[in-house]
Structure formats: structure tokens, C-alpha cells
N, C-alpha and C positions, 0 to 999 in steps of 0.2 A: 358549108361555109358558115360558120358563127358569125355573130354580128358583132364581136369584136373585131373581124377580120374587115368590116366595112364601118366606112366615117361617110355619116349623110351632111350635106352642105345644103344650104340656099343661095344661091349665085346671086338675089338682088337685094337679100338684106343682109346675110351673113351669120342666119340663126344655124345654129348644129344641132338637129333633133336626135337624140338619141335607139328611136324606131324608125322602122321604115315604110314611113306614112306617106303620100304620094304629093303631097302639097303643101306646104310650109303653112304653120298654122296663122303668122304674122301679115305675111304678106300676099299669099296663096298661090304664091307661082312653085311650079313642079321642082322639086329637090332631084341635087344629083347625089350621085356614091363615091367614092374609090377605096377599090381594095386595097387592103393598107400591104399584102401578099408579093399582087403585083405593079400595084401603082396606078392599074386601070380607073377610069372611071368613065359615067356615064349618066344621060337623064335615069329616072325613078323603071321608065317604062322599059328600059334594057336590063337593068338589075335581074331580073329571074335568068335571062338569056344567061349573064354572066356565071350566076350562081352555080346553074345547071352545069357549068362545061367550066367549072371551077379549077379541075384538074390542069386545065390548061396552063395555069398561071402558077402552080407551084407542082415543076417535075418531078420532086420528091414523094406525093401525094401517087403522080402517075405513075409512078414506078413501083411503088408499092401496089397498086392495085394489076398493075403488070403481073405480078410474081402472085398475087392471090389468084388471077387467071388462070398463071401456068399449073399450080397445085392443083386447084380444082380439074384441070384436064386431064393431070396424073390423072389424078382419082377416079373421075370417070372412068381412063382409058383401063385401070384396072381392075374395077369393077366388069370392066366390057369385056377383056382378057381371060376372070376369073368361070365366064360363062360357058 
């Protein structure tokens, strides 16, 4: 997930930091995210959680890595075959 794909806010002054720094430098209350992918968002401290299971929120992503699975298994299986 690029950090184009996340917008950081600060809920009590309204500053937009452009990294993803855990506390607003203004007012230093904890900044949130939302993916701009799926609209999610959430405090600072969920953001990895999201990152990580990114697939979630744009199927197209899952399904591509669907079908790298399935290849790879081929391949495997015919290697395994070949033996």
C-alpha cells in the first residue's frame, strides 16, 4: 500500500501530514488514516494492521495474487510430476 493510497488527518486541529508520524506535530494528539482504496479508516495505531491485510479492501489486488498462487502450484506440481 503506497502512501498515496492513505490521507493522514488530525481530528482536533485539522492539520494533514503528509507521513505517517504517530502524532500531530501541532497539537500532538494521535492522527488518523483513510484509505483513499477503500474508504477505511482508523487511529495511527491500526494503520499497520490495515496495511498488512491491504488485499482486503481492493479485490482486484486479491485476485491477482489468487491466480499467482494458482501458477506457482502448477509449477510445483510439475516439477513434483517431473520426478
Amino acid at each position: 500500500m503506497s502512501s498515496s493510497q492513505v490521507k493522514w488527518d488530525c481530528s482536533q486541529c485539522g492539520c494533514a501530514p503528509n507521513d505517517c508520524r504517530k502524532y500531530c506535530t501541532e497539537c500532538h494528539s494521535m492522527l488518523t488514516w483513510t484509505c483513499t482504496g477503500s474508504g477505511k479508516s482508523g487511529w495511527h495505531s491500526n494503520y499497520y494492521r490495515h496495511r498488512n491485510n491491504y488485499s482486503y479492501c481492493t479485490p482486484e489486488l486479491e485476485e491477482e495474487k489468487q491466480q499467482e498462487m494458482e501458477e506457482k502450484q502448477q509449477q510445483l506440481q510439475a516439477l513434483d510430476d517431473s520426478k
